[in-house]
C-alpha positions in Angstrom: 0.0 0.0 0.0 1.4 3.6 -0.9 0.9 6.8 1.1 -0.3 9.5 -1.4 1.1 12.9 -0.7 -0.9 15.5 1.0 -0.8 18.0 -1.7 -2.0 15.7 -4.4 -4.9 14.8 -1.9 -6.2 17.6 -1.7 -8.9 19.9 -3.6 -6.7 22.5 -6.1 -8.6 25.7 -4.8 -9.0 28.5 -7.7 -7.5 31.6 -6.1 -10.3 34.8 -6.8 -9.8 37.8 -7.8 -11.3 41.5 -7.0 -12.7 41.6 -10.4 -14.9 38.4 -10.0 -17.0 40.4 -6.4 -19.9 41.3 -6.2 -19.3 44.9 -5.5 -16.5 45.3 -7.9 -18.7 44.3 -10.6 -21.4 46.4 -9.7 -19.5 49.5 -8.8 -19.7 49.3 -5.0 -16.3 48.6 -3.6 -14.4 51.8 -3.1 -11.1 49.9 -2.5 -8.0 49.5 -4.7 -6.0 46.2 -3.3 -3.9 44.0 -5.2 -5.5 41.1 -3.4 -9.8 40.7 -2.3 -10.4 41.8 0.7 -12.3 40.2 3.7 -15.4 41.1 2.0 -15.7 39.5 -1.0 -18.6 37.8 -2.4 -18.8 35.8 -5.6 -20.9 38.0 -8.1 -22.8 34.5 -9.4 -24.6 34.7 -5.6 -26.5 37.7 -6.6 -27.1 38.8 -3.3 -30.4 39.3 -2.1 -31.6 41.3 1.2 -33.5 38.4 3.4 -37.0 38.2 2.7 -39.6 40.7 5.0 -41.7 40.2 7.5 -45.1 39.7 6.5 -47.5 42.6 8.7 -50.6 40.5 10.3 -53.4 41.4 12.0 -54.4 40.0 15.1 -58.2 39.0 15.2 -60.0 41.6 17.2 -59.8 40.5 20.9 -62.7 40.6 23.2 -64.3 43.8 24.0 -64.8 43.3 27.8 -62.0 42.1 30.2 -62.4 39.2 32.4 -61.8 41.4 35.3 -61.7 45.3 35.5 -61.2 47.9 38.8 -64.0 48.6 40.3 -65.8 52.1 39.6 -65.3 54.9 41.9 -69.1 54.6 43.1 -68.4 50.6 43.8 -65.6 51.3 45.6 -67.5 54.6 48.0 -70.6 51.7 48.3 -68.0 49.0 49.9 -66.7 51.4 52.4 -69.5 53.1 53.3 
């Protein structure tokens, strides 16, 4: 059995460039590096905000409380 070499093993990874972003190909990056920076995003993503929040009404809640205070004339009554 032969040991294969780690560099063979692994995955040849394509080194990318500034002019394959996202921003650089849409005219947002405001940086001139010689390498990408940390920020980088492939431009085949197409980013895309994250989807909203749908607004939903609540069905309308009862109109009288279980329990309220009592009125100011209950209140004289019991100590009276």
């Amino acid at each position: 059995m032969h040991a294969v070499p780690a560099t063979k093993n692994k995955r040849a990874t394509r080194k990318v460039t500034c002019e394959e972003c996202f921003f650089k190909k849409n005219m947002l990056c405001a940086l001139d590096l010689a390498e990408p920076c940390a920020t980088f995003r492939p431009h085949e993503a197409q980013l895309k905000p994250p989807p909203q929040l749908r607004f939903v009404f609540r069905q309308e809640r009862r109109s009288r409380s279980a329990w309220a205070f009592p009125t100011a004339q209950e209140q004289a009554a019991l100590h009276a």
